[in-house]
C-alpha positions in Angstrom: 0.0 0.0 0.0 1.1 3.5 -0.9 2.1 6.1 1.9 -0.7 8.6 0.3 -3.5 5.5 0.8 -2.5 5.3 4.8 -4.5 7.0 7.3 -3.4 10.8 7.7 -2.1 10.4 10.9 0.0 7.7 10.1 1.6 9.2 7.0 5.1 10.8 8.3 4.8 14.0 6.7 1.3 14.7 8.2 2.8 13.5 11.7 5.6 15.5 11.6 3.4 18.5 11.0 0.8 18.0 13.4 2.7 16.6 16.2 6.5 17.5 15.4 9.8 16.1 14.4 10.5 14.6 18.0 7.1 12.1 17.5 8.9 10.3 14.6 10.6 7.5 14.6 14.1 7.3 12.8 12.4 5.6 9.5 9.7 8.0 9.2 12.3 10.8 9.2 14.5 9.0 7.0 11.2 8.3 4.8 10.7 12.4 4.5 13.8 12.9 3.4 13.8 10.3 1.0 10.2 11.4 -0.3 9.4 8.6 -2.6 10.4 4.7 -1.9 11.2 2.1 -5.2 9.2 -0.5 -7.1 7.2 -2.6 -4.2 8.0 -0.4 -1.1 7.3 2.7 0.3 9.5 5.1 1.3 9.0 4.0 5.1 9.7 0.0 4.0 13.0 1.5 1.8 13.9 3.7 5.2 13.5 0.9 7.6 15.8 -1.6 5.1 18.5 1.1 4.7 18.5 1.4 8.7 19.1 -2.1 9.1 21.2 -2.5 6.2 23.8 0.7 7.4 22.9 -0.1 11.4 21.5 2.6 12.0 20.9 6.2 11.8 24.0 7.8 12.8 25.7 5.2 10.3 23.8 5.9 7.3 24.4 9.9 8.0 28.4 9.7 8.5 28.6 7.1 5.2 30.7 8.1 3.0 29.5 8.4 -0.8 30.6 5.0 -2.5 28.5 3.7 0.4 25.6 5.6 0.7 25.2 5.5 -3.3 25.3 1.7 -3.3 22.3 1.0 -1.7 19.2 0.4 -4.1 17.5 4.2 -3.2 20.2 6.5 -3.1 21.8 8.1 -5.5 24.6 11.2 -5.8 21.5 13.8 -5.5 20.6 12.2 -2.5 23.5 12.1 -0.7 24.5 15.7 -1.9 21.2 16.4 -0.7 21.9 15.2 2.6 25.5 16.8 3.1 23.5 19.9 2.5 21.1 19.3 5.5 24.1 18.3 8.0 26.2 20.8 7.0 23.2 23.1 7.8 22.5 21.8 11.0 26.7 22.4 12.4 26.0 25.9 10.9 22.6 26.4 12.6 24.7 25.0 16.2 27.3 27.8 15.1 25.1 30.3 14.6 22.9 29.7 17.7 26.8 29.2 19.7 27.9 32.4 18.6 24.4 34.1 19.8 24.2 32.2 23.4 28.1 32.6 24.1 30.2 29.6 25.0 30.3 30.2 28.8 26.7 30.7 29.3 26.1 27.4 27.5 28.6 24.7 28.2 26.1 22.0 26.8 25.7 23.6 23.9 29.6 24.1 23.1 29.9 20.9 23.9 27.0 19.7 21.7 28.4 21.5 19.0 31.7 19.9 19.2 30.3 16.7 19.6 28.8 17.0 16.2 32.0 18.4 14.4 34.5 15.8 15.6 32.9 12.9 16.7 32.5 10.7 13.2 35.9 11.8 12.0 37.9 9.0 10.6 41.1 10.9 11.6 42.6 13.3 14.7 41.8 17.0 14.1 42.6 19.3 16.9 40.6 22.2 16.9 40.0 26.0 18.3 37.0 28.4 19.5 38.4 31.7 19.3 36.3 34.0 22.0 35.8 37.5 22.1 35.8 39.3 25.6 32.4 38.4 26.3 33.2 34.7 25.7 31.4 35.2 22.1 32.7 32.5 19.4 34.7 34.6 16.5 35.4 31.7 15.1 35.7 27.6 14.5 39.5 27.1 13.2 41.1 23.3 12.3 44.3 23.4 13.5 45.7 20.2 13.1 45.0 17.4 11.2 46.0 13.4 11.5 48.2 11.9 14.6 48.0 14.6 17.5 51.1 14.7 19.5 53.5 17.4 20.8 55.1 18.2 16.8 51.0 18.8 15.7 50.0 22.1 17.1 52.4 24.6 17.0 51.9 27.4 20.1 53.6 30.0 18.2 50.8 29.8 15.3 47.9 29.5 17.7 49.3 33.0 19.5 49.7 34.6 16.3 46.5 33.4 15.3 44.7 34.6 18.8 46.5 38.1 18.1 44.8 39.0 14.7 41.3 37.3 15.7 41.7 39.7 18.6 40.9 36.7 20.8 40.4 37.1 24.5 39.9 32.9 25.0 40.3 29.7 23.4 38.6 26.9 23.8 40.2 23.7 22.1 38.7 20.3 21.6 40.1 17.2 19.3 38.4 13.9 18.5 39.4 10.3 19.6 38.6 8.2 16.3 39.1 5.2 18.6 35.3 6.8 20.9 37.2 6.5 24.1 37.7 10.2 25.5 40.1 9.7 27.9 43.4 12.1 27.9 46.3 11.0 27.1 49.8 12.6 28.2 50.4 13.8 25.0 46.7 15.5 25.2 48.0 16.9 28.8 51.0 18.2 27.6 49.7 19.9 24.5 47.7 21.6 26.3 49.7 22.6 29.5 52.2 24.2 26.4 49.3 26.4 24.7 48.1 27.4 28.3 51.7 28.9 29.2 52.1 30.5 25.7 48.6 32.2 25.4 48.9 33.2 28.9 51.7 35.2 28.4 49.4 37.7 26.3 46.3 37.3 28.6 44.9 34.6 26.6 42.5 32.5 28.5 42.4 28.9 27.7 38.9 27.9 29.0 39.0 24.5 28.3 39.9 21.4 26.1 37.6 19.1 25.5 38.4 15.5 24.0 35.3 13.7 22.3 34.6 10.4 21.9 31.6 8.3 20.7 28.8 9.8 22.8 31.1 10.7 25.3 33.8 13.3 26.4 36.3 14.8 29.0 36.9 18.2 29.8 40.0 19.4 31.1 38.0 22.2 33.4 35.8 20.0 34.8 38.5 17.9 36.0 40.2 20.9 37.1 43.3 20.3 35.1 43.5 24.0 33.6 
């Protein structure tokens, strides 16, 4: 049967409308987005067999485009389609960030950097440039690959700090292995940045490793 031949309140579009986005499941999102389904299924039966052939949502999102383009369903206008709407979404986080201020919504820096670095294949060390009111200035990649003491150069991150006009930093990097616990090399990294920014009243407000669904903050454990 048809999507358009089920009851209105069962059809995802009508759902999502009347009751909002939350009250879906992940097919019937996945169903939206996908707008039509292929000869013999609907676009709910073709969302719930790409969810169990990718294992899930979060899979099927970070796929890379050999592999979402060879299931039956997708296509390269799909998956350019959806790099558009997850790109928008870390832009929306950004934009909403840079409104709230990092210190007056830890959760949400910490949401936002979640979504940046978490399904990264590789290390990337990163920095939140703040202006004097703890306002973002900007997102800035500043290493890329194995992190260790040669990967992020203090001198470059001062210079950096100097022409954003930066009052704070926070930096975060990503553990491809999902464990977030700091290493010495992470400690020492940082402990290095500290002294150098501080030597031009730099704050460092925190580093913050992520994981998979998880992550450690060097202020909380009071090691800044």
């Amino acid at each position: 049967m048809s999507i358009i031949d089920w009851p209105a309140d069962e059809r995802p579009r009508e759902k999502l409308l009347a009751r909002g986005a939350a009250h879906l499941s992940d097919a019937e999102l996945l169903a939206i987005f996908l707008r039509t389904g292929v000869t013999g299924k609907s676009a709910v039966d073709l969302a719930r067999d790409l969810l169990t052939g990718f294992g899930g949502l979060r899979q099927l999102l970070v796929a890379d485009q050999a592999s979402f383009t060879g299931h039956h369903g997708l296509g390269p206008a799909k998956y350019a389609q959806l790099q558009a709407v997850l790109e928008m979404a870390n832009r929306h986080l950004e934009q909403t960030l840079q409104k709230e201020g990092a210190l007056t919504s830890p959760q949400l820096t910490q949401r936002y950097l979640m979504a940046r670095l978490r399904d990264k294949q590789s290390e990337a060390f990163v920095a939140l440039f703040l202006d004097s009111q703890h306002r973002v200035i900007e997102y800035v990649e500043l290493a890329h690959g194995t992190i260790d003491g040669a990967a992020v150069y203090p001198r470059e991150v001062v210079k950096m700090a100097l022409a954003k006009n930066a009052a704070a930093v926070i930096f975060a990097h990503n553990h491809p292995s999902g464990i977030s616990e700091a290493s010495q090399a992470d400690k020492a990294i940082t402990e290095r940045l500290v002294k150098a920014l501080s030597l031009l009243d730099i704050r460092v407000l925190d580093h913050i490793i992520i994981g998979d669904g998880e992550f450690t903050s060097f202020a909380e454990k009071g090691w800044l």
